[in-house]
PDB file of the backbone (N, CA, C, O) and the ligand in Angstrom, with CONECT records:
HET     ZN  A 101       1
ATOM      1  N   UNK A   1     -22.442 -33.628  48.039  1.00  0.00           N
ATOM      2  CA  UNK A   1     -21.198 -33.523  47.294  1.00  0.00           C
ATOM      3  C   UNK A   1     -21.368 -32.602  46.111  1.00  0.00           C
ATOM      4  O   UNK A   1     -20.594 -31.687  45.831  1.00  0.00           O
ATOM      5  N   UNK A   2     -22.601 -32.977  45.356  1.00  0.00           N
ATOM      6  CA  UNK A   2     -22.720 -32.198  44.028  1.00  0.00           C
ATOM      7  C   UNK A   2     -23.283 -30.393  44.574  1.00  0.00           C
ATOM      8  O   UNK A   2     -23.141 -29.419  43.833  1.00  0.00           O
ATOM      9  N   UNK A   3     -23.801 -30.331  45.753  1.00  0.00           N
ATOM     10  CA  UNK A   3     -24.009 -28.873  45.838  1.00  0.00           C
ATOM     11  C   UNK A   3     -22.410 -28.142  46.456  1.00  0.00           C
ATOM     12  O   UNK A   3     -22.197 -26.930  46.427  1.00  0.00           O
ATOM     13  N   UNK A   4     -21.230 -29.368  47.088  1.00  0.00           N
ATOM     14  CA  UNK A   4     -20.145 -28.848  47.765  1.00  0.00           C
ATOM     15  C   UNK A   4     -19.492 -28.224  46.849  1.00  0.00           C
ATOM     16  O   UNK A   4     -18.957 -27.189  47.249  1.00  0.00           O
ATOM     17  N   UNK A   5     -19.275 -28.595  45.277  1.00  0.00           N
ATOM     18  CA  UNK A   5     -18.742 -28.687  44.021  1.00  0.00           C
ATOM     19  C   UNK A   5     -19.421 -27.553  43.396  1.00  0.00           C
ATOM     20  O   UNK A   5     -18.773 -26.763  42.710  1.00  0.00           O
ATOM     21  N   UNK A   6     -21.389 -27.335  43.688  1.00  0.00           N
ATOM     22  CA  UNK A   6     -21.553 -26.212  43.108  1.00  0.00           C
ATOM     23  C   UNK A   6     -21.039 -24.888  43.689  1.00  0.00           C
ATOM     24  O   UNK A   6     -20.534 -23.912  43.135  1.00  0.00           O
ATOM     25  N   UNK A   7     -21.326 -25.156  45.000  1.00  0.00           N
ATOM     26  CA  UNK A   7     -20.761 -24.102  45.799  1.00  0.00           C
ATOM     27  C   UNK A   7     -19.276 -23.389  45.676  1.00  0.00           C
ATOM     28  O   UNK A   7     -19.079 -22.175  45.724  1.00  0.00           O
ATOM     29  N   UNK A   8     -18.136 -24.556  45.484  1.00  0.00           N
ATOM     30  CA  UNK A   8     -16.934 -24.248  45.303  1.00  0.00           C
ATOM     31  C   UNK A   8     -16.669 -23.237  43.999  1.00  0.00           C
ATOM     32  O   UNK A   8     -16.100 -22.150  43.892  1.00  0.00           O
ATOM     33  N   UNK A   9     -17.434 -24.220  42.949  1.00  0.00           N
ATOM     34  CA  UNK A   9     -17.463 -23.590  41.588  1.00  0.00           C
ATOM     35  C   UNK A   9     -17.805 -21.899  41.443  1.00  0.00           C
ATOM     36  O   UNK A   9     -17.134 -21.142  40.741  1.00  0.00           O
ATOM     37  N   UNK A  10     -18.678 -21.596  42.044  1.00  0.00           N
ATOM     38  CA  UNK A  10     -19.431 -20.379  42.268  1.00  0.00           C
ATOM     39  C   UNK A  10     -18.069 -19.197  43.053  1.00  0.00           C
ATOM     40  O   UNK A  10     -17.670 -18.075  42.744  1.00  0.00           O
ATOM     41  N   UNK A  11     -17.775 -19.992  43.953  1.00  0.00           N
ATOM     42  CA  UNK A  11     -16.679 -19.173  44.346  1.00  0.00           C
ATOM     43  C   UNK A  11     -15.284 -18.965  43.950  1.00  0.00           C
ATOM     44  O   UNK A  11     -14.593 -18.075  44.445  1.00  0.00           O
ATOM     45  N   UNK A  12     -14.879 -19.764  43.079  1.00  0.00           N
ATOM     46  CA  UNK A  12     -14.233 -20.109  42.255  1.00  0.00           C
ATOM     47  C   UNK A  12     -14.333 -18.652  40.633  1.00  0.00           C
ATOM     48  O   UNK A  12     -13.488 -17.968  40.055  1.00  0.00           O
ATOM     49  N   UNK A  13     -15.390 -18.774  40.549  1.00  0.00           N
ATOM     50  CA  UNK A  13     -16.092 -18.035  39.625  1.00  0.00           C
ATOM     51  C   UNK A  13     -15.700 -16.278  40.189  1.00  0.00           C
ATOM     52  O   UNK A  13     -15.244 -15.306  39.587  1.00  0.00           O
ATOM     53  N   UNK A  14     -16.315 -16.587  42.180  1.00  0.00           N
ATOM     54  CA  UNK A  14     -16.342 -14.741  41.781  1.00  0.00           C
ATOM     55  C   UNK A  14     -14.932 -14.409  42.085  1.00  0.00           C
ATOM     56  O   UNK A  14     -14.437 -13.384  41.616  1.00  0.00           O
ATOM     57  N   UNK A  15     -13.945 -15.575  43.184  1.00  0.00           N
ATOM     58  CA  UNK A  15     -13.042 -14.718  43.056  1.00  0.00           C
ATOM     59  C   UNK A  15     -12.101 -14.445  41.606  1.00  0.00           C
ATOM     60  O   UNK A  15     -11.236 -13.578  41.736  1.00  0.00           O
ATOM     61  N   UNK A  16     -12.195 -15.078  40.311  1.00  0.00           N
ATOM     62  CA  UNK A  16     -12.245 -14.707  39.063  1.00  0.00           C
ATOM     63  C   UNK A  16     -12.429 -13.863  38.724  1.00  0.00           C
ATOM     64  O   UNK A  16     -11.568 -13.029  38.445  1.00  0.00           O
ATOM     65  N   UNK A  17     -14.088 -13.664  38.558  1.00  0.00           N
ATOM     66  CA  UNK A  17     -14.183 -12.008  38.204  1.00  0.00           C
ATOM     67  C   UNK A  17     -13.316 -10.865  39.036  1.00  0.00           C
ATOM     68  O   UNK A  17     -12.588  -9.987  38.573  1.00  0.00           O
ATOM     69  N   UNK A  18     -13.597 -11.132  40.261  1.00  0.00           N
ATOM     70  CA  UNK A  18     -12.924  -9.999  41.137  1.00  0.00           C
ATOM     71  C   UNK A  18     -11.431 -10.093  41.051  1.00  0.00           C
ATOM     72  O   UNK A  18     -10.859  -9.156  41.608  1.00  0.00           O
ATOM     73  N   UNK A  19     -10.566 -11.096  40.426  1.00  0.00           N
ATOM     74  CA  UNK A  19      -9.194 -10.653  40.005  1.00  0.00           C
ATOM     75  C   UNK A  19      -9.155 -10.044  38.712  1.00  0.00           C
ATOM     76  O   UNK A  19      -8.132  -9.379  38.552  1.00  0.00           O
ATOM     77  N   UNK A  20     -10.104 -10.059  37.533  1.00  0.00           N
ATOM     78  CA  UNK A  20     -10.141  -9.643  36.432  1.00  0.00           C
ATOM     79  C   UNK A  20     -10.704  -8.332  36.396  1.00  0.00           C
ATOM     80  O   UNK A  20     -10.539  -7.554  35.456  1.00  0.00           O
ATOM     81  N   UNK A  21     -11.546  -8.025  37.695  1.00  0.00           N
ATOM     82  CA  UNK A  21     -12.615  -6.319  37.942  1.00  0.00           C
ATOM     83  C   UNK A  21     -10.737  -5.271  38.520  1.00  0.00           C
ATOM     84  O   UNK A  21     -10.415  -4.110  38.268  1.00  0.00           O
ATOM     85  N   UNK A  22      -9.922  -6.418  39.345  1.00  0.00           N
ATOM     86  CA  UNK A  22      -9.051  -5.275  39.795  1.00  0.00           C
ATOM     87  C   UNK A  22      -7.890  -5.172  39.099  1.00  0.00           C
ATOM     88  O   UNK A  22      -7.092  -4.281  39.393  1.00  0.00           O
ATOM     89  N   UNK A  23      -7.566  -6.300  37.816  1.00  0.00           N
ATOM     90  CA  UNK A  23      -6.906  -6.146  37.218  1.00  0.00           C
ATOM     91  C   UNK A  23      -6.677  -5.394  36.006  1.00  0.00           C
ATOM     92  O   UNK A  23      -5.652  -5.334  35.327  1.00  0.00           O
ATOM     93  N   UNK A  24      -8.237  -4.608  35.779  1.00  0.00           N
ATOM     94  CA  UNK A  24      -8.485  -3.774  34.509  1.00  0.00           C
ATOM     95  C   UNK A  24      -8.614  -2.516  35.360  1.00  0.00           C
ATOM     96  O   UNK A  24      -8.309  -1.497  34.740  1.00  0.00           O
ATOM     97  N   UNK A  25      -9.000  -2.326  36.661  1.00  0.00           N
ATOM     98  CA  UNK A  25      -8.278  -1.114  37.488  1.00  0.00           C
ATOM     99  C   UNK A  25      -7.260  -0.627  37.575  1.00  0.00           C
ATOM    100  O   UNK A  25      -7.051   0.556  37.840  1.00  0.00           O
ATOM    101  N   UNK A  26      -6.386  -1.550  37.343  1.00  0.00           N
ATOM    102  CA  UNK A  26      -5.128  -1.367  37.949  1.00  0.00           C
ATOM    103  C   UNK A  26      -4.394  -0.317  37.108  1.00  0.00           C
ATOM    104  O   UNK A  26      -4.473  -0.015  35.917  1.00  0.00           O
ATOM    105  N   UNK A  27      -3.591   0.177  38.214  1.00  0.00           N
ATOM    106  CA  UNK A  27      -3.253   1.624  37.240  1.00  0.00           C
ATOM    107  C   UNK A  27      -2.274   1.233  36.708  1.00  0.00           C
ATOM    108  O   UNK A  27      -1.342   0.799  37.386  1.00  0.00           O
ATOM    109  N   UNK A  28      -2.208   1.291  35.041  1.00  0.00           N
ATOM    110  CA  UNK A  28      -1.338   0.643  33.689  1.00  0.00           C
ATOM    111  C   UNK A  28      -0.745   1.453  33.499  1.00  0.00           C
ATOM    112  O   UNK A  28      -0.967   2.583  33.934  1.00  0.00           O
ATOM    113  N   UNK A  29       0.210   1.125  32.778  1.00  0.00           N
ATOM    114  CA  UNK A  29       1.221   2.165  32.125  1.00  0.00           C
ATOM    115  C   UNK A  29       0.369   3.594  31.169  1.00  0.00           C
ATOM    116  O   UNK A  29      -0.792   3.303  30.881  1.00  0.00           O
ATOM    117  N   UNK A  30       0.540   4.135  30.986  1.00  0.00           N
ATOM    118  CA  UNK A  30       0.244   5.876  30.287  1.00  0.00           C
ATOM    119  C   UNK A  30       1.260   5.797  28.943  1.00  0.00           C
ATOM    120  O   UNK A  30       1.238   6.835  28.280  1.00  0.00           O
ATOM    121  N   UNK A  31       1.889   5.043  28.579  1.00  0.00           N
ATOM    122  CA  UNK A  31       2.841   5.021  27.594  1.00  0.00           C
ATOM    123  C   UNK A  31       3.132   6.097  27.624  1.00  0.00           C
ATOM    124  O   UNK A  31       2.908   6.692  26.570  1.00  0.00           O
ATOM    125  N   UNK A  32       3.588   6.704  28.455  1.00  0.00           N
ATOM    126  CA  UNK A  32       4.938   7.330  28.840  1.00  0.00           C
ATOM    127  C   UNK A  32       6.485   6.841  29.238  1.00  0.00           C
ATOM    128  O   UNK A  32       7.646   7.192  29.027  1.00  0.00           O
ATOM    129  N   UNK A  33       5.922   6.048  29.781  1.00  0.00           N
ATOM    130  CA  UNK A  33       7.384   5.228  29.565  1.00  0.00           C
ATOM    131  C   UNK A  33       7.686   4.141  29.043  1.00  0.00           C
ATOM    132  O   UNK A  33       8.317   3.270  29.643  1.00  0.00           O
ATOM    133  N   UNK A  34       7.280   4.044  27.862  1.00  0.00           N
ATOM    134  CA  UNK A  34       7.737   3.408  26.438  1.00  0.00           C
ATOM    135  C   UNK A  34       9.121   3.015  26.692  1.00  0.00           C
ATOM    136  O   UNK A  34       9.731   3.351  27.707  1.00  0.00           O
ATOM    137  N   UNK A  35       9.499   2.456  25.958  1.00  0.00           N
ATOM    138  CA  UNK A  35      10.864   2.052  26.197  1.00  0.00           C
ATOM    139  C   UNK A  35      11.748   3.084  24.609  1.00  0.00           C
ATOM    140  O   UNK A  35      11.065   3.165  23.588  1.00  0.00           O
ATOM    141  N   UNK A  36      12.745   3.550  24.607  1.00  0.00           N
ATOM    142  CA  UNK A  36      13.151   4.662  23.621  1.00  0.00           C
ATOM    143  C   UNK A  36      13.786   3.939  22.817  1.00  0.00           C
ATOM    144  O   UNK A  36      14.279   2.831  23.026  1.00  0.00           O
ATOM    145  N   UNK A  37      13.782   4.634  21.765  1.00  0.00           N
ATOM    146  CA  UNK A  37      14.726   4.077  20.253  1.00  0.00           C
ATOM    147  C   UNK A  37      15.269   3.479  20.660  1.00  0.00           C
ATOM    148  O   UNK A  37      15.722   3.502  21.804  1.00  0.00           O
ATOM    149  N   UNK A  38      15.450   2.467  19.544  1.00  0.00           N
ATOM    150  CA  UNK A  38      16.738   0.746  19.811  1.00  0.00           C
ATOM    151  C   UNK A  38      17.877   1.580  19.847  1.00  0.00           C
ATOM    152  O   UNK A  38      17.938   2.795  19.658  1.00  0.00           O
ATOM    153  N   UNK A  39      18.959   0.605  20.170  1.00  0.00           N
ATOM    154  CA  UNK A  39      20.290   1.352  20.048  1.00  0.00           C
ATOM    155  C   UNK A  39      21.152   1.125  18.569  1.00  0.00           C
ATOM    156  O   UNK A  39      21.207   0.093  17.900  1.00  0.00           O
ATOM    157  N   UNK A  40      21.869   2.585  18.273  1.00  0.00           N
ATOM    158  CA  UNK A  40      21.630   2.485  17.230  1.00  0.00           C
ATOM    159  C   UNK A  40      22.882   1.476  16.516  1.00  0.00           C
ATOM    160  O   UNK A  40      23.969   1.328  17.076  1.00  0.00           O
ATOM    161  N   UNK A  41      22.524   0.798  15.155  1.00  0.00           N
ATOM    162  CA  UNK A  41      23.548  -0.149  15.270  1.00  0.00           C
ATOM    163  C   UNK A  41      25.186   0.702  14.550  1.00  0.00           C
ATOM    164  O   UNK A  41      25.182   1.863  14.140  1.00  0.00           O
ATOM    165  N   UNK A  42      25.957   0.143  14.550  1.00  0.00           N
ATOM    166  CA  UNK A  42      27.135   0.947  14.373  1.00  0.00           C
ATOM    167  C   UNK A  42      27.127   0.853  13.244  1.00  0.00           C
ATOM    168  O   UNK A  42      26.789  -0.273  12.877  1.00  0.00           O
ATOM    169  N   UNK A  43      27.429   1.779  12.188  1.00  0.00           N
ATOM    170  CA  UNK A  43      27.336   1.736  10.330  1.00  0.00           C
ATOM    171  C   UNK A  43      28.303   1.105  10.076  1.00  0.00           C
ATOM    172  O   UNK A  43      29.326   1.021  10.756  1.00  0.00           O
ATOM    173  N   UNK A  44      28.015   0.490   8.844  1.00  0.00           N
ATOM    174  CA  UNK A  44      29.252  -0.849   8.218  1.00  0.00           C
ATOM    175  C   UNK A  44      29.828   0.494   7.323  1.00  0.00           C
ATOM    176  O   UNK A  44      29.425   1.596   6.949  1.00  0.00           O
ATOM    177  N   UNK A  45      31.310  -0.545   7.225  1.00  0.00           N
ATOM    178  CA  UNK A  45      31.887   0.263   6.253  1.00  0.00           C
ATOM    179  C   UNK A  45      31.279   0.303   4.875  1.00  0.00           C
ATOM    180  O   UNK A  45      30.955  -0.778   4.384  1.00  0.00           O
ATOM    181  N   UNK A  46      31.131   1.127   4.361  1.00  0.00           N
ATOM    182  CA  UNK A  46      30.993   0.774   2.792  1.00  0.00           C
ATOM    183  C   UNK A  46      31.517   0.723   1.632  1.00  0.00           C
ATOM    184  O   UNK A  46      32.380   1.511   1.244  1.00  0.00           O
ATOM    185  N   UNK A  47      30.965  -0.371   0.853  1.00  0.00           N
ATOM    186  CA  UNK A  47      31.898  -0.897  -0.161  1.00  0.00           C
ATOM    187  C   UNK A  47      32.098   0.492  -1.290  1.00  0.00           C
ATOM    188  O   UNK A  47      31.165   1.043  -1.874  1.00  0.00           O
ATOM    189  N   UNK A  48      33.359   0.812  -1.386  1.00  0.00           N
ATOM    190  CA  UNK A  48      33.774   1.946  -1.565  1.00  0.00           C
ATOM    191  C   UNK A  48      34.689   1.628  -3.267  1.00  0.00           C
ATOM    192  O   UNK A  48      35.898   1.689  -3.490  1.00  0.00           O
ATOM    193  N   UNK A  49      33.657   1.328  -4.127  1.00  0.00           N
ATOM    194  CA  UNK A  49      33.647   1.180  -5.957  1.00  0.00           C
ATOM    195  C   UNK A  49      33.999   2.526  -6.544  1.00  0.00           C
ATOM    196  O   UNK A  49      33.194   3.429  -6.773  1.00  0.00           O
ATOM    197  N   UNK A  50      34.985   2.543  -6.707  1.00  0.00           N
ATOM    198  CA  UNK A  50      35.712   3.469  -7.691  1.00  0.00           C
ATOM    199  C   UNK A  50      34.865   3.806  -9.036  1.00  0.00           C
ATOM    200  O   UNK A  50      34.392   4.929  -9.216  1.00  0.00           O
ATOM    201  N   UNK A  51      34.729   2.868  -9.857  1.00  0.00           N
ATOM    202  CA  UNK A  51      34.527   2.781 -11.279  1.00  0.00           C
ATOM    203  C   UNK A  51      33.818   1.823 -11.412  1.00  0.00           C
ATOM    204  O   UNK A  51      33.499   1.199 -10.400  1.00  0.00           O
ATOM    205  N   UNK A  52      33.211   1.281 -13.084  1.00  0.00           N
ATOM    206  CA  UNK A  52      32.393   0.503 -13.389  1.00  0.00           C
ATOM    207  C   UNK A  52      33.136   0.510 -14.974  1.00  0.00           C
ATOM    208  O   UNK A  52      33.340   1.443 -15.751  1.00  0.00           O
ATOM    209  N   UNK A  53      33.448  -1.034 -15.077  1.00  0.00           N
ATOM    210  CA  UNK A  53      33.796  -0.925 -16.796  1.00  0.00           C
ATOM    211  C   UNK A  53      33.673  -2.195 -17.144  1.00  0.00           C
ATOM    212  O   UNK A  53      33.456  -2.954 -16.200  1.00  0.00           O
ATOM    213  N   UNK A  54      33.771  -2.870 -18.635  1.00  0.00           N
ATOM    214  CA  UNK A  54      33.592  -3.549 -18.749  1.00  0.00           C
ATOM    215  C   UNK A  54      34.864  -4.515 -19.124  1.00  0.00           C
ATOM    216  O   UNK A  54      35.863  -3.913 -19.517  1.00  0.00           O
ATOM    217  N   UNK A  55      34.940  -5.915 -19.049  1.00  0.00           N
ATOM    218  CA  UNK A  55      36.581  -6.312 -19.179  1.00  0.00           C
ATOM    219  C   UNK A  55      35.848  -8.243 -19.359  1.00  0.00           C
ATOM    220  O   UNK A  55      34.794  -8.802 -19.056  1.00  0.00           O
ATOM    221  N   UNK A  56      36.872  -8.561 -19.873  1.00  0.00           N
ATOM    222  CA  UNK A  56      36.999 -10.245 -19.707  1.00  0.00           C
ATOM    223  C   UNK A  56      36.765 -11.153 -18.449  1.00  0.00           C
ATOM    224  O   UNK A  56      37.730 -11.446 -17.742  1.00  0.00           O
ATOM    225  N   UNK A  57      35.554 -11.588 -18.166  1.00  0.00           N
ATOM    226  CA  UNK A  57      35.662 -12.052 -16.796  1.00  0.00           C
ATOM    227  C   UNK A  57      36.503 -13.790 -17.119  1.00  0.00           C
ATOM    228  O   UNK A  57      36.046 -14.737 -17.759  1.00  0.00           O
ATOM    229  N   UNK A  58      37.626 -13.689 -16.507  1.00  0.00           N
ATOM    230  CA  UNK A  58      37.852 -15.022 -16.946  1.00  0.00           C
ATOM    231  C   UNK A  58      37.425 -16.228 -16.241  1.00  0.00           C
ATOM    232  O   UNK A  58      38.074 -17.272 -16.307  1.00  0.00           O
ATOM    233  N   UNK A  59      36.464 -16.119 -15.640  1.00  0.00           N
ATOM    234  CA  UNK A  59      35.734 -17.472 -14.930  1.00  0.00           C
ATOM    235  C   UNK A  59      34.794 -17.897 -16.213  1.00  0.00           C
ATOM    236  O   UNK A  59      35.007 -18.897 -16.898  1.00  0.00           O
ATOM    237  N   UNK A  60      33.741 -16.984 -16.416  1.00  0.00           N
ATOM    238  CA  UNK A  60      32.548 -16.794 -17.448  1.00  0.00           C
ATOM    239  C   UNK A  60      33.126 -16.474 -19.064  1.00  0.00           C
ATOM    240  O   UNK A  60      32.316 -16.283 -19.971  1.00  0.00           O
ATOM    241  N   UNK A  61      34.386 -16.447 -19.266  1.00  0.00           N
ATOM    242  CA  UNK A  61      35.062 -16.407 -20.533  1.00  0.00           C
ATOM    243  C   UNK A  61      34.001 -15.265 -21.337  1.00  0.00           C
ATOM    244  O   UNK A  61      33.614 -15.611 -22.454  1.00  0.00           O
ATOM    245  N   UNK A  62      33.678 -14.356 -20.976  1.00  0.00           N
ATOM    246  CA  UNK A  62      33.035 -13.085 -21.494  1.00  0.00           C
ATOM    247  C   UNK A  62      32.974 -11.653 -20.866  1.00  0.00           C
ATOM    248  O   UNK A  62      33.133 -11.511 -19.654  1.00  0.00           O
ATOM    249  N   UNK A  63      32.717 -10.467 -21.798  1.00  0.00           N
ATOM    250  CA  UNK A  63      32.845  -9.247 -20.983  1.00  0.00           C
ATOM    251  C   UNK A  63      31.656  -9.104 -20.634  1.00  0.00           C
ATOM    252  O   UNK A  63      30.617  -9.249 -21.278  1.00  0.00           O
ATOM    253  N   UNK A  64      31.970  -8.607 -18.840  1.00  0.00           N
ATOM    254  CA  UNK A  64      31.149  -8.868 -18.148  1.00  0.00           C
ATOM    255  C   UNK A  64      31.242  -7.379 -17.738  1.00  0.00           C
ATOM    256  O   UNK A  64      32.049  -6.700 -18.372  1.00  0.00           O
ATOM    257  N   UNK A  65      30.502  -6.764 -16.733  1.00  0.00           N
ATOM    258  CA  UNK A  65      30.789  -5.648 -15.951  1.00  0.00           C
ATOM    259  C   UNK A  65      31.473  -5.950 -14.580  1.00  0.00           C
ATOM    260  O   UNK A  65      31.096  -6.768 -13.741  1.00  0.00           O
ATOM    261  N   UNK A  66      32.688  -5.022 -14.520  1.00  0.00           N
ATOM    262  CA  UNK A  66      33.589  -5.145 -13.486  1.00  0.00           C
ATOM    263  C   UNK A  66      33.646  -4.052 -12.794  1.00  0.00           C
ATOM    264  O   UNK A  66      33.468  -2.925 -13.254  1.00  0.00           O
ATOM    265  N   UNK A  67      33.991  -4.428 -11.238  1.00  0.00           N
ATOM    266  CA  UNK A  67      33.728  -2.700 -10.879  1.00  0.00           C
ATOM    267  C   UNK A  67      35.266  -2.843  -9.831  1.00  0.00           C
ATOM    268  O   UNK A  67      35.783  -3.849  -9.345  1.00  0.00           O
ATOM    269  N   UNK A  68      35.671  -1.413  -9.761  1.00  0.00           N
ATOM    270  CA  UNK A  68      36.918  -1.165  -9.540  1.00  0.00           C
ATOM    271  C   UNK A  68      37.186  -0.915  -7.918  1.00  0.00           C
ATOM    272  O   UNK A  68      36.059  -1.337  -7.659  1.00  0.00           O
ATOM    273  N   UNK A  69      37.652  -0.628  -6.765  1.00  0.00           N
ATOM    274  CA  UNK A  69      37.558  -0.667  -5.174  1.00  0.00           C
ATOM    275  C   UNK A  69      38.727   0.312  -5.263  1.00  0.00           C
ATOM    276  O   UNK A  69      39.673   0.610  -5.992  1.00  0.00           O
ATOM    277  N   UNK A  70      38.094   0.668  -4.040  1.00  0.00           N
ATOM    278  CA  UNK A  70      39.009   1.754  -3.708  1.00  0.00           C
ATOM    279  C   UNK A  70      40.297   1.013  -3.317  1.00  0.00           C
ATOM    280  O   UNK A  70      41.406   1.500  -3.535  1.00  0.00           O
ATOM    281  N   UNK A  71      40.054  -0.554  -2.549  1.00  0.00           N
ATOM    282  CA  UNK A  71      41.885  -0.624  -1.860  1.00  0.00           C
ATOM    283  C   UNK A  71      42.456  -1.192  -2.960  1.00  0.00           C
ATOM    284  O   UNK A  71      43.581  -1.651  -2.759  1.00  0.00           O
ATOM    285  N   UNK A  72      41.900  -1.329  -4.362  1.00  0.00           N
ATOM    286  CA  UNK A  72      42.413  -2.109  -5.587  1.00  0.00           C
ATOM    287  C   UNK A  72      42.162  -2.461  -6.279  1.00  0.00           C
ATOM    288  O   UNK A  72      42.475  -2.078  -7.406  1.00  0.00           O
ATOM    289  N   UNK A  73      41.069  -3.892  -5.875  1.00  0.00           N
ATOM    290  CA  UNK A  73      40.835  -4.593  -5.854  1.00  0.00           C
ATOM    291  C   UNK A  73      39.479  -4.937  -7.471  1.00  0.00           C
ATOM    292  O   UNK A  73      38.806  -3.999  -7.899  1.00  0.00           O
ATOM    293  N   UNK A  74      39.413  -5.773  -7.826  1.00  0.00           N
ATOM    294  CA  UNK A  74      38.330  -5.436  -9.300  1.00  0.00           C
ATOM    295  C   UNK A  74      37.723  -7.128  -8.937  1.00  0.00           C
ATOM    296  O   UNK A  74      38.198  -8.240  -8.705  1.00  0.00           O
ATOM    297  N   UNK A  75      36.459  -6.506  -9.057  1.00  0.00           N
ATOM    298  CA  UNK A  75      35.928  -8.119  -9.171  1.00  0.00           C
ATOM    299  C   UNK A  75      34.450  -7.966  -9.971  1.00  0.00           C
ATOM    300  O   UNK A  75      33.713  -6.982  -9.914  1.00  0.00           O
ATOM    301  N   UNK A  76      34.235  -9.124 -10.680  1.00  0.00           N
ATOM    302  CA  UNK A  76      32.982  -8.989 -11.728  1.00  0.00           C
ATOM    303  C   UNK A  76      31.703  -8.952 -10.884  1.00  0.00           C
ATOM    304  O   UNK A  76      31.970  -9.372  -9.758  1.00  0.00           O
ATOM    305  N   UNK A  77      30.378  -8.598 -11.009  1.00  0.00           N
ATOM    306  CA  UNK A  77      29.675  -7.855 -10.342  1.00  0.00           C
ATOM    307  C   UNK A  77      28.761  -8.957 -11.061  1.00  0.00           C
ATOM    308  O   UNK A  77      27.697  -9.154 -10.474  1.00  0.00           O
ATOM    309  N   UNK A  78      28.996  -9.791 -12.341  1.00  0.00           N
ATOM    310  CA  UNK A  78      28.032 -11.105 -12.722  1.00  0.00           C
ATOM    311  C   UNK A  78      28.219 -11.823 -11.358  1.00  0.00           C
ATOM    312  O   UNK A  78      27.509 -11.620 -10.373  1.00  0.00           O
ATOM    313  N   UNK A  79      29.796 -13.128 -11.456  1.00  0.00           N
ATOM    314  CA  UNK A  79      29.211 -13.795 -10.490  1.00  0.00           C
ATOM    315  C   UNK A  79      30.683 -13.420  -9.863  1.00  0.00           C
ATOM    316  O   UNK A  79      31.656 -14.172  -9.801  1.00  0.00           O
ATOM    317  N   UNK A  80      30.604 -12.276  -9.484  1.00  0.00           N
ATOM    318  CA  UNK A  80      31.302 -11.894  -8.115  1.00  0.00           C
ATOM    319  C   UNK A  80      33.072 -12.555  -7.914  1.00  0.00           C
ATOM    320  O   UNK A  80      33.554 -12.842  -6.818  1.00  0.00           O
ATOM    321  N   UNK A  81      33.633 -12.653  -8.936  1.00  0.00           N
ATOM    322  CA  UNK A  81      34.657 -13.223  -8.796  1.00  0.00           C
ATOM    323  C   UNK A  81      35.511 -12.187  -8.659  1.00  0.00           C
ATOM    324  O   UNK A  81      35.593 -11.189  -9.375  1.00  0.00           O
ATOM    325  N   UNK A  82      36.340 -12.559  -7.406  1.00  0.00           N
ATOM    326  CA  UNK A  82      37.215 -11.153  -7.461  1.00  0.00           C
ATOM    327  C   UNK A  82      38.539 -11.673  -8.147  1.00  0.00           C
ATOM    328  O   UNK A  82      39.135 -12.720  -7.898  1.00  0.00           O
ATOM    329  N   UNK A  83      38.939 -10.451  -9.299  1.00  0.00           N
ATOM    330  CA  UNK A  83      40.060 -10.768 -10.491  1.00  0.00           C
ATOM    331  C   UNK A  83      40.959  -9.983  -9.462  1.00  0.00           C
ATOM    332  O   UNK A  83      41.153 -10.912  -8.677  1.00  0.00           O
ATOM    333  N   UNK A  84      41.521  -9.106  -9.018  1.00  0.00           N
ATOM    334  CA  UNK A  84      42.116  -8.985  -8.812  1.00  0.00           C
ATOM    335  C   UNK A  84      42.209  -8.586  -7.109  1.00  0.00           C
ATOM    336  O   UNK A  84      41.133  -8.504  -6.517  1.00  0.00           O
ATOM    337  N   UNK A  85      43.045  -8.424  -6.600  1.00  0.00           N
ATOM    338  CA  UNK A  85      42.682  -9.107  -4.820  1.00  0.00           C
ATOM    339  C   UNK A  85      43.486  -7.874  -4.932  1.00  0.00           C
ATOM    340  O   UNK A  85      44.521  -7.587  -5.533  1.00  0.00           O
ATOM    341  N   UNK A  86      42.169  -6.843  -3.676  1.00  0.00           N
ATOM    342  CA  UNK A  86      42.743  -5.720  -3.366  1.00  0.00           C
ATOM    343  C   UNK A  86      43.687  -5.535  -1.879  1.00  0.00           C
ATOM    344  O   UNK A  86      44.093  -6.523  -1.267  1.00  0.00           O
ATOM    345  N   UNK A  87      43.935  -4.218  -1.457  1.00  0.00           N
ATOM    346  CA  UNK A  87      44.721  -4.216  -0.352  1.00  0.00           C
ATOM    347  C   UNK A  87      43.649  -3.995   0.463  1.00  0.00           C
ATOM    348  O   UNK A  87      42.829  -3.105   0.234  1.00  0.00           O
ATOM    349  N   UNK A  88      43.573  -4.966   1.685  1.00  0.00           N
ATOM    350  CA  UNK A  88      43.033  -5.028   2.714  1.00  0.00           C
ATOM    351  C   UNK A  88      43.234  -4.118   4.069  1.00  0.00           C
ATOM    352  O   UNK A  88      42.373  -4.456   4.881  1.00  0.00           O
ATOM    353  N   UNK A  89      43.819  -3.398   4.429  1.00  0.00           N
ATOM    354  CA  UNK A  89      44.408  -3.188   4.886  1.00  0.00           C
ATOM    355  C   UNK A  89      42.933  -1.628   5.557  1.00  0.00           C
ATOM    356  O   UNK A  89      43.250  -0.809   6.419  1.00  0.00           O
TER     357      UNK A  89
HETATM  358 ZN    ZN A 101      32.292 -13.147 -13.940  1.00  0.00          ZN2+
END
């Protein structure tokens, strides 16, 4: 029994190596065909700030820096409160 077990083991063993001898043969990629640049993602609009001034934030009851939007819109740039609600559109 214990030599059936060595025996198995042994063969066990070479056909191992011999999947690992033809698997480092094996003809691999050439990185040539890489896979190409991601696709590219579509650009966000951007936040499109007119101006920068300073004004009364009335959440924070102090002048804060406020910045101005192109559709209108003014909101404090401390904690982001928008004072005045632009056109969305
Ligand atoms: Zn504020």
């Amino acid at each position: 029994m214990s030599a059936y077990l060595t025996a198995l083991a042994g063969a066990m063993t070479a056909v191992g190596v011999g999947a690992v001898a033809m698997g480092r043969s094996w003809p691999g990629t050439t990185g040539r065909h890489r896979a190409g640049d991601p696709a590219p993602t579509p650009l966000l609009r951007p936040v499109e700030a007119l101006d920068r001034f300073e004004a009364r934030c009335p959440v924070e009851l102090r002048t804060t820096l406020h910045v101005r939007f192109r559709t209108g819109g003014v909101q404090c740039l401390d904690c982001r409160t928008t004072i005045i609600e632009g056109d969305r559109t």
